[in-house]
C-alpha positions in Angstrom: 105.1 -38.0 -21.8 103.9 -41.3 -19.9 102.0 -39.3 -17.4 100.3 -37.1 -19.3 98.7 -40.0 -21.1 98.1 -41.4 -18.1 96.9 -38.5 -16.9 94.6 -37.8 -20.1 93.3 -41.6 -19.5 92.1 -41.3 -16.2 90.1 -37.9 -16.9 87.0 -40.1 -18.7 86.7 -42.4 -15.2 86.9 -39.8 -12.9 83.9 -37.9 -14.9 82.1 -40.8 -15.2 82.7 -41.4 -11.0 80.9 -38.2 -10.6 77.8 -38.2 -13.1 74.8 -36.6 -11.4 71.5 -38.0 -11.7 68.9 -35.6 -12.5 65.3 -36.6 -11.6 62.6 -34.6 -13.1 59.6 -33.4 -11.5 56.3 -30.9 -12.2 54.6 -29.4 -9.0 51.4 -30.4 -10.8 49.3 -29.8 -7.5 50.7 -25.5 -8.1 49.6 -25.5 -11.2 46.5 -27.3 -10.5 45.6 -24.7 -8.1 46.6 -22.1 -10.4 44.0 -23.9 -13.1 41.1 -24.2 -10.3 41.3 -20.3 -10.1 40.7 -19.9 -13.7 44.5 -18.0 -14.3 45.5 -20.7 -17.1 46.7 -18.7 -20.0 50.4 -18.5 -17.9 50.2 -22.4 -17.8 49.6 -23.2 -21.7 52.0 -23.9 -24.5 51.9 -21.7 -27.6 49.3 -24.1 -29.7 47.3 -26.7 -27.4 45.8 -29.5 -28.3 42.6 -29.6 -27.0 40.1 -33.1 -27.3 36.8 -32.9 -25.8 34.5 -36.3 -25.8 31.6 -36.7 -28.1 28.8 -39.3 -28.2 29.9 -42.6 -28.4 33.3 -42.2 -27.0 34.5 -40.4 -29.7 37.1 -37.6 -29.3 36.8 -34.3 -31.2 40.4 -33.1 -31.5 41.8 -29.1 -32.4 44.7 -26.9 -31.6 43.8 -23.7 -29.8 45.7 -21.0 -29.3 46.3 -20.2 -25.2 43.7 -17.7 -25.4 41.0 -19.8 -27.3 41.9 -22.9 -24.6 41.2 -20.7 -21.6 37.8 -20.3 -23.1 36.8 -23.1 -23.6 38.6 -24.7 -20.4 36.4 -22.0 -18.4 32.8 -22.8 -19.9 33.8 -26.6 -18.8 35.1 -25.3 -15.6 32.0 -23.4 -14.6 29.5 -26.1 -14.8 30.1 -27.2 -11.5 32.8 -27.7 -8.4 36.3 -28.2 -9.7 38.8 -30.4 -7.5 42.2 -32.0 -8.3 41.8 -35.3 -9.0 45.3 -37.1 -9.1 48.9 -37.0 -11.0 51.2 -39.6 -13.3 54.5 -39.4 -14.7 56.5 -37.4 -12.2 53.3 -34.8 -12.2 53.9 -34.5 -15.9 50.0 -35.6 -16.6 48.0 -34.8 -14.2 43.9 -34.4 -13.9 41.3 -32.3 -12.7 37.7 -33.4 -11.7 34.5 -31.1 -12.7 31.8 -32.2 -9.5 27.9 -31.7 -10.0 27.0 -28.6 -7.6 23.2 -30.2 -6.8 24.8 -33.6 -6.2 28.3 -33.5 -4.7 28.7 -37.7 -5.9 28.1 -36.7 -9.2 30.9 -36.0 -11.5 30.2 -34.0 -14.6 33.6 -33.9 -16.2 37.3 -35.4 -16.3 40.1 -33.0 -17.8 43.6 -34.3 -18.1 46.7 -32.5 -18.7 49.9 -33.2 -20.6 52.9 -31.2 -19.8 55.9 -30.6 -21.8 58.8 -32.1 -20.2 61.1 -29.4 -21.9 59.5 -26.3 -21.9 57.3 -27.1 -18.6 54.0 -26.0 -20.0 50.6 -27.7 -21.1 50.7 -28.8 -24.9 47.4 -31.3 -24.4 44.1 -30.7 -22.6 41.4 -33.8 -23.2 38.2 -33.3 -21.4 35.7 -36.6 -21.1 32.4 -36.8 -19.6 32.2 -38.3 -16.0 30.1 -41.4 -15.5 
């Protein structure tokens, strides 16, 4: 009967010996590229929130179906050259960089994306004018 006390007091420090740290990660350059060739829908959450940068910097915020995002996304995403810009938070936020196509120091747009550290898809898109 001692043992298997023993026994059933030693099972909580030998799990404990071999916990297993997980470190999370996006591959936010993919889906970048992915983005850059207008195939988005795949990468969006069910309802997105999308922000886009008024005068003054003021932000006008909505939430968009996949579909209605993609469209919106594209007529941004058309104005010009569209690069990957750079990546925070394990490549959870990451942001793309819309470039003037007369003048190639120009930028005409900055869109960053949030992505859902659960489901792995985009839930925000915020879009600001470039300087």
């Amino acid at each position: 009967m001692k043992k298997l006390i023993f026994a059933l007091l030693l099972i909580p420090f030998a799990l404990k010996a071999q916990e297993v740290r997980h470190f999370c990660s996006f591959d936010a350059e993919t889906t970048a590229k992915h983005i850059m060739k207008l195939h988005i829908t795949n990468h969006l959450h069910d309802t997105v929130e999308f922000s886009v940068e008024k005068r003054g910097y003021k932000y006008s915020k909505s939430y968009l179906t996949p579909v209605q995002a993609e469209k919106k996304l594209k007529k941004v995403m058309k104005k010009g050259k569209v690069s990957y810009s750079s990546k925070t938070n394990s490549g959870y936020v990451f942001s793309l960089v819309v470039i003037s196509l007369a003048d190639d120091t120009e930028i005409l747009n900055f869109i960053k994306f949030e992505v859902d550290h659960f489901y792995q898809k985009i839930i925000s898109i915020e879009i600001s004018k470039g300087q």
